[in-house]
C-alpha positions as CSV (number, residue, x, y, z in Angstrom):
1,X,1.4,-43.6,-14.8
2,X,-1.9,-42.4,-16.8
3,X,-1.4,-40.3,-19.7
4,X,-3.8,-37.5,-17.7
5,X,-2.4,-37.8,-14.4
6,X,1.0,-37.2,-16.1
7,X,-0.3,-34.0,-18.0
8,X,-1.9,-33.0,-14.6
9,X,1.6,-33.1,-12.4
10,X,3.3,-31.3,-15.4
11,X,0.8,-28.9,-16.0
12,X,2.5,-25.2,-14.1
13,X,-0.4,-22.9,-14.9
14,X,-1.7,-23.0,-11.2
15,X,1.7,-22.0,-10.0
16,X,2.2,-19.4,-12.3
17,X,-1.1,-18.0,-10.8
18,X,-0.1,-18.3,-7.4
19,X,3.3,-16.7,-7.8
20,X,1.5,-13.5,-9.6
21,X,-1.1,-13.7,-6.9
22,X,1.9,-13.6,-4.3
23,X,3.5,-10.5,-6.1
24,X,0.2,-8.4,-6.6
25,X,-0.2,-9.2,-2.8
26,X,3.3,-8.0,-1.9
27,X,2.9,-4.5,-4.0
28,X,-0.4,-3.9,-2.9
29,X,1.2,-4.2,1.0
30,X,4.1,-2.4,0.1
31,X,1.6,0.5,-1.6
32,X,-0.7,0.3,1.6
33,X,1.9,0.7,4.1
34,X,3.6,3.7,1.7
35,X,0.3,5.4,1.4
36,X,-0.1,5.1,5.6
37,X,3.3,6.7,6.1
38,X,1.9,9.5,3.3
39,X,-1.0,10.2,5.4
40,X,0.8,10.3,8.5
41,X,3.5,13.0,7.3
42,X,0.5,15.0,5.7
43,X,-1.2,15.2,8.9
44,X,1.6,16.5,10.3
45,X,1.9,19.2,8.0
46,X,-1.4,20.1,8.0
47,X,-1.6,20.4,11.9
48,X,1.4,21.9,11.8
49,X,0.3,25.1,9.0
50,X,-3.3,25.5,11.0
51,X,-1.0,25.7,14.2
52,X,0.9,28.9,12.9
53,X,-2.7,29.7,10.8
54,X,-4.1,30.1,14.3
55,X,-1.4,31.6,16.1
56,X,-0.9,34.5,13.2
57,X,-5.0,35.6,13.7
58,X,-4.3,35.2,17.4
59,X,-1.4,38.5,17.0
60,X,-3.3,40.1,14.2
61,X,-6.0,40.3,16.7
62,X,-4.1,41.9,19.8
């Protein structure tokens, strides 16, 4: 086998870069999908507060 094609099939640098590729993939889904349910539950709480926000001016007014 050729000194270079030798170097070449032992040479893990590429693979290394995949695998960190692979990770920064799998925490930036995992941060996505954590930031959605965030969002979701602060929506919530925000519909929720203008809800009672609303039905407090609703009395006051009466």
């Amino acid at each position: 086998m050729p000194h270079s094609l030798r170097r070449f099939l032992q040479d893990e640098s590429a693979a290394t870069a995949i695998e960190y590729g692979l990770i920064a993939t799998l925490i930036s889904m995992a941060l996505f999908v954590g930031f959605g349910s965030f969002a979701d539950s602060l929506g919530g709480l925000w519909d929720d507060n203008s809800g009672k926000i609303t039905e407090a001016f609703r009395q006051g007014a009466e």
